[in-house]
C-alpha positions in Angstrom: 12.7 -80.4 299.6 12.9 -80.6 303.3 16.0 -80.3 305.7 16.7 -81.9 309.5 15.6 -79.1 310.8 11.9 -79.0 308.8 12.3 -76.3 306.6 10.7 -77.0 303.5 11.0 -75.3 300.2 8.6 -75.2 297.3 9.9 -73.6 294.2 7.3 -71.4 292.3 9.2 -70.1 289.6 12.8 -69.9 288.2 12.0 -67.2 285.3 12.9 -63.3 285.1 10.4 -60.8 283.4 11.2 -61.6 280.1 10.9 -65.4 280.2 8.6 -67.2 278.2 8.5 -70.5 279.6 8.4 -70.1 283.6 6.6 -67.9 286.2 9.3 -65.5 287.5 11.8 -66.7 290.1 9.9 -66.8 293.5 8.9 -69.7 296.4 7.1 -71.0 299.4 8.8 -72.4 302.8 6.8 -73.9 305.2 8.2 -74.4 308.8 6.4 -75.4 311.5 3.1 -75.8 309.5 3.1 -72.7 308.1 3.8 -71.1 304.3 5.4 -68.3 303.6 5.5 -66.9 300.2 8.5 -64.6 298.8 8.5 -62.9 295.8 5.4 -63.7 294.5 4.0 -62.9 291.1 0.6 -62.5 289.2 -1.1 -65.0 288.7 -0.2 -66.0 292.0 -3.2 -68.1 292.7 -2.5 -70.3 289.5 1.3 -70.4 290.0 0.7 -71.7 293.4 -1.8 -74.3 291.5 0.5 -75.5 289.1 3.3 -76.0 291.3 1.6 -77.6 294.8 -0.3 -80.4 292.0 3.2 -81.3 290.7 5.1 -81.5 294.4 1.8 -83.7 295.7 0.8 -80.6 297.9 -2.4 -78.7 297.7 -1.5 -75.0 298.6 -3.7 -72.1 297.6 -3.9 -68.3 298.8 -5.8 -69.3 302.3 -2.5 -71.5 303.4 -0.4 -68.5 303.7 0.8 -67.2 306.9 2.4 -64.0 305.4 3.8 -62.6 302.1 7.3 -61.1 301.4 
């Protein structure tokens, strides 16, 4: 999802600790050309798989500028 301004949001997961079915809630933005990651959780490497493949994107561990 992107906005006028070029923030872009990639949503990871929209779970809690006890869900079955999705990763717990976190996401990427990218502005500028760079990811940032917030709230990630293990696997993080696969969620980020999973995710990037079904928004068209290929984003793994290496694309991150920084992790909150």
């Amino acid at each position: 999802m992107s906005d006028s301004k070029g923030l872009e949001v990639l949503v990871l997961g929209v779970g809690d600790a006890f869900s079955a079915l999705h990763y717990s809630t976190c996401l990427a933005l990218r502005s500028a050309g760079q990811w940032l990651l917030i709230d990630c959780p293990h696997p993080i490497r696969k969620v980020l798989r999973e995710s990037s493949a079904k928004a068209g994107l290929e984003l793994d561990a290496g694309d991150l500028a920084g992790v909150v």
